[in-house]
Structure formats: structure tokens, C-alpha cells
C-alpha positions in Angstrom: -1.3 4.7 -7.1 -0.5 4.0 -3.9 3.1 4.7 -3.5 2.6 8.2 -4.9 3.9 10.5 -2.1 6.6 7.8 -1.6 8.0 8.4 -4.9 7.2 12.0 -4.8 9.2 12.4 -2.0 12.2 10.1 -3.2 12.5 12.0 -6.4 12.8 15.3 -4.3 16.0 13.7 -2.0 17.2 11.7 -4.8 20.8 11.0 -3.8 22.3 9.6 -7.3 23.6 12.6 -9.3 24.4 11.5 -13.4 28.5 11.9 -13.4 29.0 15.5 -15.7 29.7 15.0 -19.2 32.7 14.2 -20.0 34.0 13.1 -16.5 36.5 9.9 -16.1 34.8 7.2 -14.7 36.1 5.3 -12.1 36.1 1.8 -11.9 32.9 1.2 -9.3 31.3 2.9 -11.8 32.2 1.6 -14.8 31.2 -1.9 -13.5 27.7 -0.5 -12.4 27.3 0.3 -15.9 28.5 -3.3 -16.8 25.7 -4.3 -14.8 23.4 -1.9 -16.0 23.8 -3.5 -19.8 22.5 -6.8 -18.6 20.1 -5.6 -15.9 18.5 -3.1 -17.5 16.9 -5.7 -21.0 16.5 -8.6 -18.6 14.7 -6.6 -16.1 12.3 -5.3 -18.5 11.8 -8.4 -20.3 10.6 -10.0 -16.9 8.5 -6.9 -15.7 7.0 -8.0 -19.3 5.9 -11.1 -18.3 4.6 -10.0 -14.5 2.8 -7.4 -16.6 1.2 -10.1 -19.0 0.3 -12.7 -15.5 -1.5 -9.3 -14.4 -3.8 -8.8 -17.4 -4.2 -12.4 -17.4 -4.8 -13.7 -13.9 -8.6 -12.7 -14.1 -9.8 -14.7 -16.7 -9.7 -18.4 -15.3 -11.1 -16.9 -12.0 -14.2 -15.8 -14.1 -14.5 -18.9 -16.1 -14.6 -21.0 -13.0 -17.2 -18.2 -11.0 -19.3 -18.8 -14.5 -19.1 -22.2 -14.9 -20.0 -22.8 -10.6 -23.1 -20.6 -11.4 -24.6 -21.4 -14.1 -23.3 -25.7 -15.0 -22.5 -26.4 -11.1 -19.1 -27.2 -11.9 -15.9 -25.7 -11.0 -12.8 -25.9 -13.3 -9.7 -27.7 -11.4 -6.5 -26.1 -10.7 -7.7 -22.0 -10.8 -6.1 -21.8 -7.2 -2.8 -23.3 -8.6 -2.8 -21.5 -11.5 -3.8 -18.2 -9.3 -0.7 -19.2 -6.7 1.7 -19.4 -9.5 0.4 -16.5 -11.3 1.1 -14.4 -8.1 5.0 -15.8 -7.6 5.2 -14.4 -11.5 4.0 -10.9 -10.4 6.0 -10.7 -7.7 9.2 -12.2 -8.1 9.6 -11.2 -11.7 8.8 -7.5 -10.7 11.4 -7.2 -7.9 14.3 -5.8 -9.1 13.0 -3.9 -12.0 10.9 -2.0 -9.3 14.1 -1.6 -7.3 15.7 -0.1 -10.4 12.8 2.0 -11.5 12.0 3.9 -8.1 12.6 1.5 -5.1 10.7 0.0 -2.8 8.6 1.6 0.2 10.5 3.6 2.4 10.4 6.4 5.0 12.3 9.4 3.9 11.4 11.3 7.6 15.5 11.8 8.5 17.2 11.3 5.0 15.8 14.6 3.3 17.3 16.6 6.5 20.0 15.3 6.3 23.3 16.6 4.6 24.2 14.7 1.6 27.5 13.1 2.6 25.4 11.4 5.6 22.8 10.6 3.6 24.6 9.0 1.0 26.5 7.0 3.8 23.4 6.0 4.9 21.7 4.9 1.9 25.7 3.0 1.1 25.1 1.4 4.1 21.6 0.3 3.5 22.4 -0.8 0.0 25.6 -2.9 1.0 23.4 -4.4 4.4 20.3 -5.4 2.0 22.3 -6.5 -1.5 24.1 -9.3 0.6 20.7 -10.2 2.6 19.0 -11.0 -1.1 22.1 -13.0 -1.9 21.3 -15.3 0.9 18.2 -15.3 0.3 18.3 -16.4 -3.1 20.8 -19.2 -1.9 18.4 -20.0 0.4 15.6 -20.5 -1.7 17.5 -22.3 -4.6 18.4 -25.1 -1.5 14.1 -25.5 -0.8 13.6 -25.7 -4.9 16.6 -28.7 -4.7 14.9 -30.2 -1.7 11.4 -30.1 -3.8 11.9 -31.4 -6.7 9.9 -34.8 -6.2 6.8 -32.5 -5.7 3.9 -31.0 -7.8 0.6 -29.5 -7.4 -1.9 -31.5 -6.4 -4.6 -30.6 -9.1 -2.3 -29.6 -12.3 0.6 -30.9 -11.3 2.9 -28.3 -11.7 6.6 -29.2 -10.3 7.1 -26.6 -6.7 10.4 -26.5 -8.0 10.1 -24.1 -10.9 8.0 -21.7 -8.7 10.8 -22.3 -6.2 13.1 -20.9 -9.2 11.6 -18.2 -10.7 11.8 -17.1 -6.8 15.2 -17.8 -6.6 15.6 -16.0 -10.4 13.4 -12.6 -9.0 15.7 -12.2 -5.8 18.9 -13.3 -7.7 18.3 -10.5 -10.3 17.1 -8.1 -6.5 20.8 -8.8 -5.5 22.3 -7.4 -8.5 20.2 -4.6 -9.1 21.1 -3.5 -4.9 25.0 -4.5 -5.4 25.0 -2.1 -9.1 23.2 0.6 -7.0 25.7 0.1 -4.0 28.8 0.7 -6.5 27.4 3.4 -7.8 26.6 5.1 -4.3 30.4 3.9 -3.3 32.0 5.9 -6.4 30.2 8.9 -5.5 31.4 9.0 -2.2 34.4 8.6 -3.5 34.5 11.4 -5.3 33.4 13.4 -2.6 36.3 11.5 -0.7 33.9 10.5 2.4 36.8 8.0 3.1 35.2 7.9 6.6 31.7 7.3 5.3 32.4 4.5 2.9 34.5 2.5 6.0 31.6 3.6 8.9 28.4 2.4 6.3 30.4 -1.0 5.2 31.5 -1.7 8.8 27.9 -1.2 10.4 26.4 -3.3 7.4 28.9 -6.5 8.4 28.1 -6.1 11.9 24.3 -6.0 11.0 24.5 -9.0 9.2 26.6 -10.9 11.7 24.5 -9.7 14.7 23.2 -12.9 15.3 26.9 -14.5 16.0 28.2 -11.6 17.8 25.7 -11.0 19.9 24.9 -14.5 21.2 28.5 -14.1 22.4 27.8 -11.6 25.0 27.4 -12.9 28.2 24.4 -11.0 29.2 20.7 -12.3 30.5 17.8 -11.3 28.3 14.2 -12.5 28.5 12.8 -13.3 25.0 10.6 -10.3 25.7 13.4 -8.1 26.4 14.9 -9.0 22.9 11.2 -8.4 20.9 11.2 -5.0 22.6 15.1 -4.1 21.7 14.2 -5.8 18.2 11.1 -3.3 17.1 13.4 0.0 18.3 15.9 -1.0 16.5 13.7 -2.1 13.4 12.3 2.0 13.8 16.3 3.3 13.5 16.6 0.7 10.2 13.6 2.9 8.9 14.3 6.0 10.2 18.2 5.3 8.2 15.6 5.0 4.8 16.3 1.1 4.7 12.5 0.1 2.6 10.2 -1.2 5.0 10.0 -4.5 3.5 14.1 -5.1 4.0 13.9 -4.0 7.4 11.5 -5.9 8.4 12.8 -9.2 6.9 16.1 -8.1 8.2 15.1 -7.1 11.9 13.1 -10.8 11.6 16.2 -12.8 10.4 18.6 -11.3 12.6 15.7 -12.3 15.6 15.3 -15.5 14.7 19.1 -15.9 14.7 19.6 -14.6 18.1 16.7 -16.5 19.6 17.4 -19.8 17.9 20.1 -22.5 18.7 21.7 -21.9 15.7 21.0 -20.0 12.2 19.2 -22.8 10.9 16.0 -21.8 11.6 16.4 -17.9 10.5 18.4 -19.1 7.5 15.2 -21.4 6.7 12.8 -18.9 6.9 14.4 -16.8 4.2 14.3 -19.8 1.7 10.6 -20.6 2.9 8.8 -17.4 3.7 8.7 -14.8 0.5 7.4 -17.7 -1.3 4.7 -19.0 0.7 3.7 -15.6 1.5 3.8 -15.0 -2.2 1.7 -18.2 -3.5 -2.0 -17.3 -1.9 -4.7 -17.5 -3.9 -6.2 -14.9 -0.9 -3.3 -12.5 -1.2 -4.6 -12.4 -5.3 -7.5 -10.1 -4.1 -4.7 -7.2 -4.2 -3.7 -7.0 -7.7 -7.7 -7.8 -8.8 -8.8 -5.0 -6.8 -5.7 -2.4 -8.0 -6.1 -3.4 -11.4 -10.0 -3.2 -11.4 -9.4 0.5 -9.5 -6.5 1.7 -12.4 -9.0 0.7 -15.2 -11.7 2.4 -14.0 -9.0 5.7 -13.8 -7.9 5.1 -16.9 -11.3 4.6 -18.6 -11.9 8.6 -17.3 -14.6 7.4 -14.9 -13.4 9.9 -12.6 -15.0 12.9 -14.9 -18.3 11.4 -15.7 -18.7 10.6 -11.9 -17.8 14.6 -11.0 -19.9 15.8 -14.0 -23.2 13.9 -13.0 -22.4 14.9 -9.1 -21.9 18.6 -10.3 -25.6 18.7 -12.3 -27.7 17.0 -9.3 -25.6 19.3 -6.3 -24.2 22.0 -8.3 -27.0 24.7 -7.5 -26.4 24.4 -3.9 -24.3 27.1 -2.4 -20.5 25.4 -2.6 -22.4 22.6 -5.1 -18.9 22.3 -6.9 -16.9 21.2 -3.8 -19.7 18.9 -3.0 -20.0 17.7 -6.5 -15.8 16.7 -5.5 -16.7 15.5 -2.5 -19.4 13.0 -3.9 -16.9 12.6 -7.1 -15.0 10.9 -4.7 -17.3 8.5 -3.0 -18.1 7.1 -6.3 -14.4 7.2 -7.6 -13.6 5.2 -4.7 -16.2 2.9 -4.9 -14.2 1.4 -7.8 -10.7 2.4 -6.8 -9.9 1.5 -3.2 -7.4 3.7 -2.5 -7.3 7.3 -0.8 -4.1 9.4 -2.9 -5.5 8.1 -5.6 -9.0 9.1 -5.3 -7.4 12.3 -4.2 -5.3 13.5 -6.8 -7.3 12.1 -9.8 -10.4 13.7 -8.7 -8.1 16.7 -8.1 -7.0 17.0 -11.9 -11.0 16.4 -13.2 -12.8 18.8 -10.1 -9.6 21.5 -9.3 -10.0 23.2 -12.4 -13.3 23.9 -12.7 -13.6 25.1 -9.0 -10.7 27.5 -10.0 -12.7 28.4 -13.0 -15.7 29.2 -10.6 -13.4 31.3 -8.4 -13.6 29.1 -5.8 -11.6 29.7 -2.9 -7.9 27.6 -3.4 -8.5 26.6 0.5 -12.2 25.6 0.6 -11.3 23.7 -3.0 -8.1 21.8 -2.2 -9.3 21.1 1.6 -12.8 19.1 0.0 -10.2 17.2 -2.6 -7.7 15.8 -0.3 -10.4 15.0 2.7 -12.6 13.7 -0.4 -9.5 11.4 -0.9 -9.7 9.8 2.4 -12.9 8.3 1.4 -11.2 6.0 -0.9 -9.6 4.1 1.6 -12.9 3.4 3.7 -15.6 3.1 1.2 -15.9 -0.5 -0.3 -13.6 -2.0 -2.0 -11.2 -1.1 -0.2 -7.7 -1.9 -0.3 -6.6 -0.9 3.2 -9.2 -3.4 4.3 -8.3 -6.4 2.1 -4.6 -5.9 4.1 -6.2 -5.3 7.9 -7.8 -8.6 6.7 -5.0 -10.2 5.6 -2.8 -9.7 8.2 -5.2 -10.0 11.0 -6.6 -13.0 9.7 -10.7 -11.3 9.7 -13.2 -11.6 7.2 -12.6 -8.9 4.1 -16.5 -9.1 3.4 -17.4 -8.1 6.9 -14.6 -5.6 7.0 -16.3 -4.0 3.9 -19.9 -4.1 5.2 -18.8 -2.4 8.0 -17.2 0.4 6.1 -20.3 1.5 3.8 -21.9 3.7 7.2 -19.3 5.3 8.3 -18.1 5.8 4.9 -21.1 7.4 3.6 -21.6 9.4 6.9 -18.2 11.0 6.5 -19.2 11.9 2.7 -22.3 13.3 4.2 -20.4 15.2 6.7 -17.9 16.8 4.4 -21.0 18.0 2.6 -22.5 19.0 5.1 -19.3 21.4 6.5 -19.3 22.9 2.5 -22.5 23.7 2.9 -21.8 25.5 6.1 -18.9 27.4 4.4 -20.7 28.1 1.5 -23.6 29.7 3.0 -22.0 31.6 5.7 -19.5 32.9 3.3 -20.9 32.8 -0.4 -17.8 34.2 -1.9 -15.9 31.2 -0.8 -17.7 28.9 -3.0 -20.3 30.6 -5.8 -23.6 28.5 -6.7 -23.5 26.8 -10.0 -25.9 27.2 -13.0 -29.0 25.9 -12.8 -29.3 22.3 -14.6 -33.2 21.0 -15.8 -34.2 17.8 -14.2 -33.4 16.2 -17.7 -30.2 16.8 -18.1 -29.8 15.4 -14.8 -31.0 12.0 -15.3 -29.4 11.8 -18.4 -26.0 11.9 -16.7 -26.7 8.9 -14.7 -25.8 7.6 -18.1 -22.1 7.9 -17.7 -21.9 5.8 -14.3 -25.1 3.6 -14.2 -22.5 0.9 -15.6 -19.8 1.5 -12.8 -22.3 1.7 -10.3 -24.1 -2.0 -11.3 -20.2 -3.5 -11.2 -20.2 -2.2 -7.8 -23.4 -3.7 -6.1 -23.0 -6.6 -8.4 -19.6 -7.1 -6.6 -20.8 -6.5 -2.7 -24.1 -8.6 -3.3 -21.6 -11.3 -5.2 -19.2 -11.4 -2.0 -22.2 -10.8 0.4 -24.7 -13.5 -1.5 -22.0 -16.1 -1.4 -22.0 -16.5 -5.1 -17.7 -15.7 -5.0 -15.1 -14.7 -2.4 -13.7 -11.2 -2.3 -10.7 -13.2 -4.5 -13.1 -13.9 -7.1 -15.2 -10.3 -6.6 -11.8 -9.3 -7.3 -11.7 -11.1 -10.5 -15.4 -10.2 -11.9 -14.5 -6.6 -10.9 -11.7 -6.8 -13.6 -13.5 -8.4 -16.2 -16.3 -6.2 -15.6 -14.3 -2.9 -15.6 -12.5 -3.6 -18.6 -16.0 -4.6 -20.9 -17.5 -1.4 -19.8 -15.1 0.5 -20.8 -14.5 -1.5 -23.9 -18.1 -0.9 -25.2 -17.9 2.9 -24.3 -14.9 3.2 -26.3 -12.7 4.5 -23.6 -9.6 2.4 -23.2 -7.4 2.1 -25.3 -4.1 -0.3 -25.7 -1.8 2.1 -24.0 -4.0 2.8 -21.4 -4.6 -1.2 -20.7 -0.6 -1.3 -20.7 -0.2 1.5 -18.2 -3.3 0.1 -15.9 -1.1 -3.8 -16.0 2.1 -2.3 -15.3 1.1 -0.3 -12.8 -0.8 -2.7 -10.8 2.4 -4.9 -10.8 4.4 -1.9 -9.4 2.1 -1.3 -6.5 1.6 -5.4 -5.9 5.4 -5.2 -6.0 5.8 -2.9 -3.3 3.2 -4.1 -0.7 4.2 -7.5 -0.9 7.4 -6.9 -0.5 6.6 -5.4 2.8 4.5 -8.3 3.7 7.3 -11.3 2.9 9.0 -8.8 5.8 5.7 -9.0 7.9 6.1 -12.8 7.3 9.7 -13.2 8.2 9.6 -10.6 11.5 6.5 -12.6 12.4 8.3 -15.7 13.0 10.9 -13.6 15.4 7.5 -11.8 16.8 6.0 -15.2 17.4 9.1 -16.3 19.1 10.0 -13.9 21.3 6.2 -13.8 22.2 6.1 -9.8 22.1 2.8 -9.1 20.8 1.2 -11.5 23.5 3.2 -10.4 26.3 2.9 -7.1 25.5 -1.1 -7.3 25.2 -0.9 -8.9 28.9 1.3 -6.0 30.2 -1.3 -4.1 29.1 -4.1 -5.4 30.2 -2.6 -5.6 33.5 -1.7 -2.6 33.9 -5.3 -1.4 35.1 -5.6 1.3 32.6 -8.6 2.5 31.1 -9.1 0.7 27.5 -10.0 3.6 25.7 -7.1 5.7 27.5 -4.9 3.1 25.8 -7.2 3.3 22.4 -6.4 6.7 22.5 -2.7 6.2 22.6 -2.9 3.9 19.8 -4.9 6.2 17.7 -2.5 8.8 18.3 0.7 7.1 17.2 -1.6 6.2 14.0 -2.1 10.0 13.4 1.7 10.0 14.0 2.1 7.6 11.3 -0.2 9.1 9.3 1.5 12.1 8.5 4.5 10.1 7.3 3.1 7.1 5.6 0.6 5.9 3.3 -2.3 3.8 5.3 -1.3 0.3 3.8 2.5 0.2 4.7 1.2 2.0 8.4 -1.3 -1.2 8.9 1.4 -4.1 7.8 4.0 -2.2 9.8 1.9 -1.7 13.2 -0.7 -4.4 13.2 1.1 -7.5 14.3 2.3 -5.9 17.0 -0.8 -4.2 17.7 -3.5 -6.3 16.9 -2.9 -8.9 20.1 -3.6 -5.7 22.4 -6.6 -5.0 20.7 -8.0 -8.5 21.2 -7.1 -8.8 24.8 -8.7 -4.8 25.6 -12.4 -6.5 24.6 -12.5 -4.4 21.1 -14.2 -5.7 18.3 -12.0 -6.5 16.0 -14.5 -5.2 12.6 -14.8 -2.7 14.5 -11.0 -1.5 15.2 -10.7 -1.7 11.4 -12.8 0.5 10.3 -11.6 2.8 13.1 -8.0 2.2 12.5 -8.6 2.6 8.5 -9.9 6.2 9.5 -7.8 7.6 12.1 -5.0 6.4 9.7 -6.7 9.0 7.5 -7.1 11.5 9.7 -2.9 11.6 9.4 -3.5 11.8 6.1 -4.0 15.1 5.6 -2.5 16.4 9.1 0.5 18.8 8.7 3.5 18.7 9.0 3.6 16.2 6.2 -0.2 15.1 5.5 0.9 12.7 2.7 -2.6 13.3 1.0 -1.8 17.0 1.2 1.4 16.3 -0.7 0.1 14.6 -3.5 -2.7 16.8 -4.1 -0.4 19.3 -4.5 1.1 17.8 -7.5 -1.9 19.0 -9.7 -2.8 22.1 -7.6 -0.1 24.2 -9.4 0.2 27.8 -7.6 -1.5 26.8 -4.6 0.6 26.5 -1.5 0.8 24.1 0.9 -0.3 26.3 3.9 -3.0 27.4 1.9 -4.2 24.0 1.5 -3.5 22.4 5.5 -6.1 25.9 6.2 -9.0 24.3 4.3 -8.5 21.0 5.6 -9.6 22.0 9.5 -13.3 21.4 9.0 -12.7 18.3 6.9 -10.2 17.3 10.2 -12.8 18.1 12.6 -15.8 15.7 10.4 -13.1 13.0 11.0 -12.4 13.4 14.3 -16.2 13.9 14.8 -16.9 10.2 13.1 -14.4 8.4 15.3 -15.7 9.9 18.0 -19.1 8.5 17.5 -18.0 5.1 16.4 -16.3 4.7 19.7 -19.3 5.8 21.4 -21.9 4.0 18.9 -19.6 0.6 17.5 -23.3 -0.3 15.9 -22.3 2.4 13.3 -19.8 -0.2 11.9 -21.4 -3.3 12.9 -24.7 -3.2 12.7 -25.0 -4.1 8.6 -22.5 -6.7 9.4 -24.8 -8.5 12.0 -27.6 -7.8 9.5 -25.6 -10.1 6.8 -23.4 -12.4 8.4 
């Protein structure tokens, strides 16, 4: 769901090409496929079982929220269970999602790129990150050896097997990078890069022994000096289309070697971090929500939700693209995440626009700003991850979205309606529907719709945390749909395996927010950085402003989630010491994120929408997005001059 532009995008640059038929193989490549008949069955047998802790991980959570309300007991070890349940989805899922797609990456440079380089590149990133997970596994098979005199506190569950299913998940990472390596190694042997193959596998030794080599040079560097140098050089990593998540544990190892008296410390952190990042019962409130998001798609909530917005706004001049527009409010009420939102609202809503003659412009643009809504209206995922990393409150952060979220809905209606009635062949009125018909298609989402203020009032009432909201979200998805007949097995299958691709992915990138934390931490660059800052006598919002642009920036390349655990550590300090209210940054970050969304060049919303607008180009569809752009810009303007607009319904309720 998430990751859809990313593996859009690395489909179109692929850079592995299937040897021709009947071509000798060399040797590198005859051992990849060695590999490949052991990888390939045990990979999939573990995905198996991350897929089963997925479909499962809801249901003690909802026994215990049932059993608190209505006996005033609580069951004992659901956080344990919930913990290990999470190392399961993770681990297990690691190098199957390596093998199936990869992990998140930025693909900005690569794609220009002509292929020898590229491929050099992506040998050197293979070789650099296949020998980082084999530390890493050492390292954390050492911390499951030093733990094997301790257990859980409530079920008593030895740390040492979580340790080693860890240990198992990165071991079978290593192997699935090291078969992927040879394989890029015999095709540049075939195009004899000599040159390449010795330039990538020289650069990846001296990455991984920068810590030695460069604590050897006899120059003076503050600690400062060495954050700064280590975030440029964690942007080339990126920019060379190493995945986020590797860099970032990379850049933090290498860090925490340089700064430290020794490796110890950097070495510890790789057999210590990825699993206590891993094992939160908090960080579960991912997968619930994700999973309680790709039911609700796969139950075809999407169509209802367009079909009863088309018979209330459908009469209105441009009531279809409204209809979309308000589609998408509702689909994101339940999904949480903004491609998403976009391109399954696009396949239900696209059509019948087209149908109506609809202008391709006026249609796509109200789909893929439509999108943006899913990211800001409640629940969403961008704000469980602000919250996450920033340490703030995820029921505030979604209070504080519901204003600004229905005012840019409201907004985007608005502008169609403008369109519409200034140029009526844009966007034709619909046929008349009798005031029956439409309160009969309240039908179709009344169920959806109670899940979703039964969720907020939960996590707002204090009845559960936005873990367990996350939980009765699931449960709650899947029996509506279940007595509406409209799930069925392979659906249910699809929803679970999905949900542990995505978790995959994102946590992934935040074990590398957890390792490069520890250099950040060190070197004190976010801190020292924030007094620089603030002591430079500029105008806050002139360096707002800056900030909001580089997320624009971002934007264009990046989907919002990977853009907030990649800037915000850094960020976030700045923010704090400026005076802003930290609610209120996240709602405006979350938004301006989305305003790069669908920004050319790249607009990754754009993109993905484009996948299911066949014959519509992508010029056609950046011209319909510039009143949707200026609503956006419009809305952050007036939360910076009005914060209340974000943080008035949270003072109401906390």
C-alpha cells in the first residue's frame, strides 16, 4: 500500500536481466541459483508464519479490551505476547521482502544512470549491506547467548528465542543480499565491467572499515563536525539507491565507531537495537492499523463509499469529482494512507467520470489531491510514525487532524465546484437521485462509519490506547465484512500478507532510525544544530519556511512515512527550540509532505494514480492538480496563521 510508487518505480529501472535461454552459466551464477533452491521454500515458509502472527495478533488484544470493560480484569501477558508477535512479523519477513521487491529505497540518480554504473552501484550496495547483516546476525546471536538466564516477566517466555528468531530473520537477510550480489557480479561480468566489479567491492571494504581507517587520520574534528559530515554522506548512500533502512543503520554504525573508543559500542548496538526496536507493544499500532485499512479495501468499501457520495453530491455541477473527493475522506477514514486512498478510489471513481465525459484533468487532479486526505484524516498512519518517533501522543496527533482534514476535503470541493460552474463542460451534472434512494445508500457505510467513531471515542474516552483501537479496528473490520458477505479467504490472505510487507519495510527503516540515533545522540547534532539555529537571530517562520520547503522537496521523491522517519530526528529538536507546537508541526508537516505529493517533477501520488488512469498522460494530470495545490497551500497558510485550527479539539479533549 504504501510502498506503491517505490515498487513502481523499481520495476521500471529493474537492473537484473533473466540470462537468455540457453546461455552457459557462469559460476556466480550457478551458485545464486544454489542459493535460490534453499532461499526461495524457506523464505516463503517463514513469510507464512509472519503472515499467520498478522491475522492473529488482534485477537488477545480484543479479549483483554473485553474482558477490562465489561469483568474489570485484564488478561496477563497480551504485551509479551504483542512484543513477540511483532519480532515474528518482522524478522521472519525480512529477507523474503528483500527477495520479492526490496526494501525502501530512492531511485532519484539510479534510473538516469547508464546501466553499467548503475549496476556497479547497486554491486556495491549489495556487497556493503550483505556483509553488514552478517555482523549483525553475529551480533545478535552473542545478546541471545548472553540472555539465556532470562524470561518475560508475566509468561515467561525465554528472551533468548526472540533473540533467535532475530538472529534467524537477518541470517536468512544476509544470504538473500550475498545471492543477489553474485548474481549482480556475473552480470557485470558478462558485460566485462572489470573496472566496476573492483571500484564497487573496493568502496564497500572501505565503507565497512571506515571506522578503523579513519580514526587513523590525524585530523581535529568536533563531534558536531562529524554528525554534519555523517548525514551528507548518509544522503550520497541514498542517492547510490542503498534502501533507506541500510543506510541509515550503516551511516549510524560507522558513527558510533568513529566516535567511540573502540567498536564495542557500535558493534553492540547492531546486536541490541533491531530487536528492541522491534519488540514494542506501541510500535504494534502499525500493522493493526494497515491491516484494518487493507480489509476494509479488500471488502470493496471503497465503491459503496463513492456510490453513496455520488447520489447525495452527484446533481451538483462537477458532483462526480466531488462524490471522489468525499469517496476519499471516508476511504481514508478506515485506511490511513494517501497512494492508497488514491489509486483505489481511482479504479472505483475514474471510470465513471470517464464515462460522464469528464475532463481527464479536472478527474485525475480531484483523485490524486483526494489521496492526500488519507494521510491526514484519522487514523492515520503518517501520524502513528510522527508519534512514534517524536515520542507525542498518537490520540492528540489524530484530534488534531480531523479540522484541517475536513477543511481540505471541503476545499477541494469547493475548487470543483468553481471549475464545474464556470466551465460546465469540464465536469457534466449527474442524474437526479430521489431523497430515498439516498438514504438508502447510507446502508453500505453506516457499519464502517460506527467502527470509526467507535475507534476515536474508544482512544479519546480512554476505554483503549491507539494500540488497542488498533486491535478493535481489525476485529471490527473483518466482522463487517464477514456478515456482508464480502471477504473472502483469498482476500483475507492478500490483506495479511500485505500488511507484513509494508510493516516489513517501515520497520526496517526505523531499526536504521534506532541505530543512527545513537550516533545522532552522540555526536549531539540535532541539539546543536537546534542551538545554531536559534542563535542565529532568524525569523522562526523564515526557517519554518525552509523546512517546509525541503519537505516539498522530499515530497516529490518519497512517500510521507519514509520522509518523516528520515528527517524527523534531525528535525524535530529545531522545531522544539523555535517555540512550535509540536501537535501542531505534525499536522503541518503531514500536509506539506502532501503537498509534494502530487508536485511535479515526480509527484509520487501522481505516479501511482497513473497506474489505473490508462491513456491519460502525466502532463495532463500535474494540469488538474494546480487548484488542488493551491487548497493545500491555502490550508497551511492558515494553520500557521490560526494553530487553533489543529489544536483547538485537542485542548477541548485532553
Amino acid at each position: 500500500m504504501a510502498e506503491l510508487s517505490t515498487m513502481m518505480s523499481q520495476a521500471s529501472c529493474d537492473l537484473h536481466d533473466a540470462p537468455q535461454d540457453g546461455a552457459k552459466k557462469n559460476p556466480l551464477e550457478l551458485c545464486a541459483d544454489g542459493l535460490d533452491l534453499i532461499l526461495e521454500p524457506l523464505g516463503k515458509w517463514m513469510f507464512a508464519i509472519a503472515t499467520l502472527a498478522v491475522g492473529a495478533m488482534s485477537l488477545p488484544i480484543v479479549i483483554d479490551v473485553l474482558a477490562r470493560i465489561l469483568m474489570g480484569k485484564s488478561l496477563s501477558g497480551v504485551v509479551e505476547l504483542e512484543e513477540y508477535l511483532m519480532v515474528v512479523i518482522v524478522f521472519l519477513a525480512l529477507g523474503y521482502t528483500q527477495k520479492s521487491g526490496g526494501h525502501i529505497f530512492i531511485d532519484l540518480v539510479t534510473c538516469k544512470l547508464p546501466r553499467k554504473a548503475a549496476r556497479c552501484l547497486q554491486t556495491f550496495s549489495l556487497a556493503s549491506c550483505s556483509v553488514f547483516f552478517g555482523v549483525m546476525c553475529w551480533r545478535t546471536v552473542l545478546t541471545a547467548m548472553h540472555k539465556t538466564t532470562e524470561y518475560s516477566t508475566m509468561l515467561g517466555i525465554p528472551v533468548w528465542t526472540a533473540l533467535a528468531l532475530a538472529a534467524i530473520g537477518v541470517a536468512v537477510m544476509c544470504l538473500v543480499l550475498l545471492q543477489q550480489l553474485l548474481r549482480s557480479l556475473s552480470e557485470n561480468l558478462q558485460d566485462r565491467a572489470w573496472l566496476g566489479i573492483i571500484l564497487a567491492l573496493a568502496a564497500a571494504a572501505a565503507l565497512l572499515t571506515m571506522p578503523t581507517w579513519l580514526k587513523a587520520i590525524p585530523w581535529e574534528i568536533s563531534r558536531f563536525e562529524y554528525g554534519l559530515y555523517g548525514m551528507a554522506f548518509l544522503m550520497v548512500l541514498l542517492l547510490s539507491g542503498m534502501p533507506i533502512g541500510f543506510a541509515m543503520s550503516i551511516v549510524g554504525y560507522i558513527g558510533l565507531g568513529v566516535l567511540g573508543f573502540n567498536l564495542t559500542p557500535a558493534l553492540n548496538s547492531l546486536g541490541i537495537s533491531p530487536y528492541h526496536t522491534t519488540a514494542s507493544f506501541i510500535l504494534a499500532v502499525a500493522p493493526l492499523f494497515i491491516f484494518m485499512g487493507l480489509l476494509a479495501s479488500e471488502a470493496g468499501i471503497s465503491k459503496e463509499l463513492f456510490d453513496t457520495a455520488y447520489k447525495w453530491l452527484g446533481r451538483l455541477p462537477g458532483g462526480l469529482a466531488m462524490a471522489a473527493v468525499a469517496g476519499c475522506s471516508g476511504f481514508a477514514a478506515v485506511c490511513g494512507d494517501s497512494m492508497a486512498t488514491a489509486v483505489t478510489m481511482g479504479s472505483v471513481a475514474l471510470p465513471e467520470m470517464q464515462a460522464k465525459k469528464y475532463k481527464s484533468g479536472l478527474a485525475c487532479g480531484a483523485l490524486a489531491a483526494g489521496g492526500t486526505l488519507g494521510i491526514l484524516i484519522p487514523p492515520s498512519v503518517g501520524f502513528i510514525f510522527y508519534a512514534l518517533v517524536t515520542e507525542e501522543s498518537v490520540g492528540k496527533l489524530f484530534i488534531a487532524g480531523i479540522v484541517p482534514g475536513v477543511l481540505l476535503a471541503l476545499m477541494f470541493i469547493a475548487a470543483i465546484w468553481i471549475i464545474a460552474t464556470r466551465h460546465p463542460e469540464t465536469a457534466p451534472r449527474g442524474e437526479a437521485v430521489s431523497f430515498g434512494e439516498k438514504l438508502a445508500s447510507l446502508k453500505g457505510v453506516i457499519g464502517m462509519l460506527i467502527l470509526f467513531v467507535m475507534i476515536l471515542g474508544g482512544i479519546l474516552g480512554g476505554f483503549f490506547s491507539p494500540t488497542e483501537g488498533g486491535a478493535i479496528g481489525v476485529v471490527g473490520a473483518f466482522l463487517i465484512t464477514v456478515v456482508r458477505r464480502k471477504l473472502t479467504w483469498k482476500g483475507l490472505l492478500r490483506a495479511c500478507e500485505q500488511t507484513v510487507f509494508i510493516t516489513c519495510k517501515l520497520l526496517m527503516i526505523l531499526i536504521g532510525v534506532s541505530i543512527l540515533g545513537y550516533f545522532m545522540a552522540s555526536s549531539r547534532l540535532p541539539f546543536e544544530l537546534a542551538n545554531v539555529i536559534t542563535g542565529s537571530g532568524l525569523n522562526r517562520y523564515l526557517i519554518l519556511g525552509g523546512v517546509l520547503l525541503l519537505y516539498i522537496i522530499l515530497g516529490c521523491l518519497m512517500n510521507v512515512i519514509p520522509m518523516i522517519l528520515l528527517t524527523l530526528p534531525a528535525i524535530f529538536p529545531t522545531i522544539l527550540a523555535l517555540g512550535f507546537d509540536p501537535i501542531w508541526f505534525g499536522v503541518v508537516t503531514v500536509v506539506i509532505m502532501e503537498v509534494g505529493q502530487i508536485t511535479p517533477p515526480v509527484g509520487v501520488n501522481v505516479f501511482a494514480l497513473s497506474s489505473v488512469a490508462e491513456g491519460v498522460s502525466m502532463g495532463t494530470i500535474f494540469s488538474g492538480i494546480l487548484p488542488f495545490f493551491l487548497c493545500m497551500v491555502l490550508l497551511i497558510g492558515l494553520l500557521i496563521i490560526f494553530p487553533p485550527l489543529a489544536t483547538g479539539l485537542v485542548s477541548v479533549f485532553f
